[in-house]
C-alpha positions in Angstrom: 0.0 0.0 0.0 1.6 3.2 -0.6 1.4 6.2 1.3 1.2 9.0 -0.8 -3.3 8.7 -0.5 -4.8 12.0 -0.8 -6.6 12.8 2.2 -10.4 14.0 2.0 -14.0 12.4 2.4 -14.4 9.3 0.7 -17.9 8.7 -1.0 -19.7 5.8 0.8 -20.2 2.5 -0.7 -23.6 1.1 -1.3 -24.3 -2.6 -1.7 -24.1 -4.1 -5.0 -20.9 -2.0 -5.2 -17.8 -3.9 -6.2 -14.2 -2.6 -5.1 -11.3 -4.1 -6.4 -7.7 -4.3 -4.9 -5.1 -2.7 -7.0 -2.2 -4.3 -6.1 -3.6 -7.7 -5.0 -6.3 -7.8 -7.3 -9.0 -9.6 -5.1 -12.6 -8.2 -5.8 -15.1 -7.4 -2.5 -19.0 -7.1 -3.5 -20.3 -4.6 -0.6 -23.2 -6.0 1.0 -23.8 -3.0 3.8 -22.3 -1.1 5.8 -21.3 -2.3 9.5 -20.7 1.1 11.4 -18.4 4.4 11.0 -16.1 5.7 13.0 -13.4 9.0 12.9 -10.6 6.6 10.9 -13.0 4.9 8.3 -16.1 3.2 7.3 -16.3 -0.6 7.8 -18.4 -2.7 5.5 -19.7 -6.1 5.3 -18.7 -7.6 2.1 -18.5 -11.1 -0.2 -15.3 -12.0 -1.2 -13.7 -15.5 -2.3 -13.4 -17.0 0.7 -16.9 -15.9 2.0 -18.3 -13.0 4.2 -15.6 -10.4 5.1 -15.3 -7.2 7.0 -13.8 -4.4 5.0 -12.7 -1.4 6.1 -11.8 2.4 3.7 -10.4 5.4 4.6 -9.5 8.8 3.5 -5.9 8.5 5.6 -3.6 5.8 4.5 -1.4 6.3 7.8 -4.2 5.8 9.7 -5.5 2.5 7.9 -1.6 1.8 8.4 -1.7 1.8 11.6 -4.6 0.0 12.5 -3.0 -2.6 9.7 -0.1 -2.9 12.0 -1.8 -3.3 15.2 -4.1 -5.8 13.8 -0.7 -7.9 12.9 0.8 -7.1 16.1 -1.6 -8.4 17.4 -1.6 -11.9 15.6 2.0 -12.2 17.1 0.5 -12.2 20.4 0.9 -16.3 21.7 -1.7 -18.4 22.3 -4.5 -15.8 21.7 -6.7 -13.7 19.0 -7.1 -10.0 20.4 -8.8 -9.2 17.0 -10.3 -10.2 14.0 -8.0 -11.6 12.0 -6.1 -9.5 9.1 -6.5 -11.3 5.4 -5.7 -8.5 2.6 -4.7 -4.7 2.7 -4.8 -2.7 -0.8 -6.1 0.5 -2.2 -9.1 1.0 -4.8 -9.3 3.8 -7.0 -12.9 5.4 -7.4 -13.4 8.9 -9.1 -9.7 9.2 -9.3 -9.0 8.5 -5.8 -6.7 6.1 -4.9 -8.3 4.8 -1.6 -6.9 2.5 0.9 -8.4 -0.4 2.6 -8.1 -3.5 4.9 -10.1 -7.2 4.6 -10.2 -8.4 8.1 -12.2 -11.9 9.3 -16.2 -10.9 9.3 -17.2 -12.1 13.3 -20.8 -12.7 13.2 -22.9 -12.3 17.1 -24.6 -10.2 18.8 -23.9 -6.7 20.6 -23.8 -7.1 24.3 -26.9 -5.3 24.4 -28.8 -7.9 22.3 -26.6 -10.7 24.7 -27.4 -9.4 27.6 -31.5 -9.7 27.2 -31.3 -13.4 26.7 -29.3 -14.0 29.7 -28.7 -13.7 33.4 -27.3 -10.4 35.1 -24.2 -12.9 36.1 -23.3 -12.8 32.5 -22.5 -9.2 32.6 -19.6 -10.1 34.9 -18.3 -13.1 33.2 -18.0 -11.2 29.9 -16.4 -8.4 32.1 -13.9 -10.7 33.4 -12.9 -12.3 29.6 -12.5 -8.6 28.5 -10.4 -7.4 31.9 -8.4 -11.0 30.5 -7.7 -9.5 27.2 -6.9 -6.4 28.2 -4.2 -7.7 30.2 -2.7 -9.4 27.2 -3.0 -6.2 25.3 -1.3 -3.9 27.9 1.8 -6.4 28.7 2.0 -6.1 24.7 2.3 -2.3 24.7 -1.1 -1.2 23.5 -4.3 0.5 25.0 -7.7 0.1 23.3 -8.7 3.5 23.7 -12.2 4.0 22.4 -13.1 0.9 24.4 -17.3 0.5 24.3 -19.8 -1.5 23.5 -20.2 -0.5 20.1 -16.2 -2.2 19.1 -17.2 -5.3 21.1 -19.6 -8.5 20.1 -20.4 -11.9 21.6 -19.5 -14.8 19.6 -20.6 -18.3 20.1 -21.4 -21.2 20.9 -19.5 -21.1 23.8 -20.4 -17.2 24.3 -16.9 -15.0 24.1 -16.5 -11.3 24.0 -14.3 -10.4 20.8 -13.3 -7.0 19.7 -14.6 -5.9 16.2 -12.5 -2.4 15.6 -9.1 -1.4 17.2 -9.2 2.1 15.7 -8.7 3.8 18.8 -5.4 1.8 19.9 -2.6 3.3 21.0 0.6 2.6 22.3 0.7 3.1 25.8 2.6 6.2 26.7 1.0 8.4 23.7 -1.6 10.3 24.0 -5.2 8.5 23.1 -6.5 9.1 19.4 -9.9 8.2 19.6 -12.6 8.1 22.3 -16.3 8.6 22.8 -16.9 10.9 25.3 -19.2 8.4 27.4 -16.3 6.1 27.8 -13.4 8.8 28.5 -12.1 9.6 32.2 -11.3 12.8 30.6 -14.6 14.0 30.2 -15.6 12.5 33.5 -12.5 14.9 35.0 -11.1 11.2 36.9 -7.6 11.3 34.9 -6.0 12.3 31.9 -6.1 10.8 28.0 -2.6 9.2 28.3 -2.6 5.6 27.0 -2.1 3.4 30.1 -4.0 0.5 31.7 -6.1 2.3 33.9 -7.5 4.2 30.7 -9.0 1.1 29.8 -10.4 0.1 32.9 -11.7 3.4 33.0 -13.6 2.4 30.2 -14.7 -1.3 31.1 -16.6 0.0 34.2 -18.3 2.3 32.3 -19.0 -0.5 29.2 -20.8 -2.0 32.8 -22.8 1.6 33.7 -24.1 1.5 30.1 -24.9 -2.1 30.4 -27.3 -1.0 33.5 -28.2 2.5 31.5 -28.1 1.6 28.2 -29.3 5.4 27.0 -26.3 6.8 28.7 -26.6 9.7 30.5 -25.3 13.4 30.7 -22.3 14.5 33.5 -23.8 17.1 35.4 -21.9 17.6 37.9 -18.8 16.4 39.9 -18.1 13.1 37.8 -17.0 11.2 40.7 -19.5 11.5 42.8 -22.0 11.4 39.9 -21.0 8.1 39.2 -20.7 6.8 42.4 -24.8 7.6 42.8 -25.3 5.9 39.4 -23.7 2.7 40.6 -25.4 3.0 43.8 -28.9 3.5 42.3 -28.8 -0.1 40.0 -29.4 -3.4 41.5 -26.9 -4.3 38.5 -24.5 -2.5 39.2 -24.4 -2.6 43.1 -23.4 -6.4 43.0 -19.6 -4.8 41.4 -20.1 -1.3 43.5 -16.5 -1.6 45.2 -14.8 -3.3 42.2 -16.3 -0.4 39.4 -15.7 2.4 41.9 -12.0 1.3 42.1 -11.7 1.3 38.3 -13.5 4.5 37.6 -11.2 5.7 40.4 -7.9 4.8 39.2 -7.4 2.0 41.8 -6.1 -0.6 40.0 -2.9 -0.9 38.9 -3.3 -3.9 36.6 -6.2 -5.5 34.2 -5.3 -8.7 36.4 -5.5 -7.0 39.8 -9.3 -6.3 38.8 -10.0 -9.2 37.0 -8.9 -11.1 40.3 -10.8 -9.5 42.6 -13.9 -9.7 39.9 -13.2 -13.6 39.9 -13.6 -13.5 43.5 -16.4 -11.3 43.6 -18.7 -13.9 41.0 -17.2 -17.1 43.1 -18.2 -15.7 46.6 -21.9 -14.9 44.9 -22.0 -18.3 43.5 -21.0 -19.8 46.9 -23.7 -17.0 48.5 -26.8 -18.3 46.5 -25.8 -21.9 47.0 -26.4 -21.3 51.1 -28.4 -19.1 51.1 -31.8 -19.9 54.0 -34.9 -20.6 51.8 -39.0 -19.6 54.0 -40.6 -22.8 54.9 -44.7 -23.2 54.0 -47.2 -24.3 56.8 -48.9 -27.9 56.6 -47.3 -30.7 56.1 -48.6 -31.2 52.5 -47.4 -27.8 51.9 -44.0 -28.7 53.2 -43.5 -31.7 51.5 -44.4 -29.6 48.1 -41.9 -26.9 49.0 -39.5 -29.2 49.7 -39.3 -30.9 46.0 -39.6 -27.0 45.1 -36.6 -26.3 47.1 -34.7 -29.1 46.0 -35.3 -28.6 42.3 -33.9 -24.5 43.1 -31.0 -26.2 45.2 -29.8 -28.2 42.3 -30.3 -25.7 39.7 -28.6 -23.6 41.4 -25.7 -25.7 42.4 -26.0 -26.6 38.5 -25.7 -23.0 37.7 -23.2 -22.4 40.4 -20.8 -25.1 39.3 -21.0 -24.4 35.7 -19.7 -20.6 36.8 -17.5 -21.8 38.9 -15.9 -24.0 35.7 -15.6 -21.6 33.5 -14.1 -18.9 35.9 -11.2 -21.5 36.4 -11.1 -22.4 33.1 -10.5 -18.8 32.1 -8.0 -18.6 35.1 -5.9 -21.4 33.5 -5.8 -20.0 30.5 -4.5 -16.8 32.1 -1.6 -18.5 34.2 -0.2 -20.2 31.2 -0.1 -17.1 28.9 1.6 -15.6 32.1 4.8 -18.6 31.2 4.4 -18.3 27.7 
């Protein structure tokens, strides 16, 4: 891809509309578009091998960059950050040479969408895989930036949180190139927009507020305590108040220091519903029926309870032997 691209708006592709590679010559039929964002337009297309994200821009250094993260992040042992990179090139429409990426097309639904078919535990299991990935992405140099739910979608079967658009990374140290103002400390006034760890967390907590409020909100007034009367106010949210405040705080030194004391958090709930006293009914007919009732809870819930508490260590051993990798 060269370098040289002409910057300016790039006229948005409709489906039916065919772009073809000028260096690779591969051919993508545009079947809509996926979402926009302040590097590019990203586009679900056809190509050879099947359904295909594709993603144009007016600023080759940008696409460049997100190009190179995207392979960075390939390098990274034992696990897939992002979609997958499969062809970069440049098209030329009207005269205008414009450059563009083919990445793997990941098919699943928002969390919003997620979150309606399942329990409000799920919100903190798919918290603790992203805190997990996180931590891989920040011993590897990077911060996600514009971190929301918008770049994020559950895949599945089994049900795993993947990120769809890494326009916002930066290395860690710079200063962060993209944000939504929802998702920034900045405009909260709880830290600056300099690419480190607790940026991101930053960000995850609030990917849990929106989660509880999903029309956002406004700051009105001091962000802290703002916040800290949002969390308070949502039976969602109060079940993570300590862990979230922490985050939104700057607490937490580490993605793995809050993904551990999240982990802990779910296993002592699991353990908590498991032993917790059920009422007792009057009659002995009426005991006898709410026994069998209680039973059939008990075991449910142990079912439920176990199956949590397998996946948390699952996800646990995954993390201790990227840690010797």
């Amino acid at each position: 891809m060269k370098k040289n691209t002409p910057k300016g708006q790039v006229s948005k592709l409709h489906s039916g509309d065919i772009i073809s590679g000028k260096w690779h010559r591969n051919e993508y039929s545009i079947i809509r578009e996926l979402g926009s964002g302040a590097t590019g337009t990203v586009y679900l297309a056809s190509g050879k091998g099947g359904k295909v994200a594709v993603k144009t821009g007016h600023d080759s250094m940008a696409i460049i960059s997100e190009v190179n993260v995207l392979k960075h992040f390939s390098r990274v042992q034992g696990k897939i950050l992002g979609p997958s990179l499969i062809d970069v090139d440049d098209y030329v429409t009207g005269g205008q040479q414009v450059p563009f990426y083919v990445m793997e097309y990941l098919k699943g639904d928002s969390l919003f969408q997620f979150m309606k078919n399942h329990s409000e535990e799920w919100a903190g299991i798919l918290l603790v895989q992203l805190l997990t990935d996180l931590s891989m992405l920040h011993r590897a140099g990077w911060v996600f930036g514009d971190l929301k739910p918008d770049n994020l979608l559950v895949v599945g079967p089994p049900s795993r949180i993947r990120w769809i658009d890494v326009g916002g990374t930066t290395q860690i140290g710079r200063s962060i190139k993209e944000y939504t103002e929802f998702f920034d400390r900045g405009y909260w006034s709880l830290g600056t927009r300099k690419a480190e760890p607790s940026y991101d967390l930053f960000s995850a907590c609030m990917i849990m507020v929106n989660l509880a409020f999903p029309s956002r909100f406004e700051k009105k007034k001091d962000g802290r305590q703002q916040l800290k009367e949002v969390i308070r106010s949502s039976p969602l949210l109060t079940n993570y108040q300590s862990i979230l405040l922490k985050g939104l705080y700057g607490k937490y030194q580490s993605a793995e220091e809050m993904r551990n004391d999240l982990v802990s958090s779910l296993n002592n709930k699991g353990r908590s519903k498991v032993s917790a006293p059920s009422q007792t009914t009057s009659g002995a007919s009426g005991r006898s029926a709410h026994k069998k009732v209680k039973k059939k809870k008990k075991r449910a819930m142990m079912f439920e309870t176990v199956l949590l508490g397998s996946f948390l260590f699952i996800v646990y051993l995954f993390y201790l032997i990227s840690q010797t990798m």
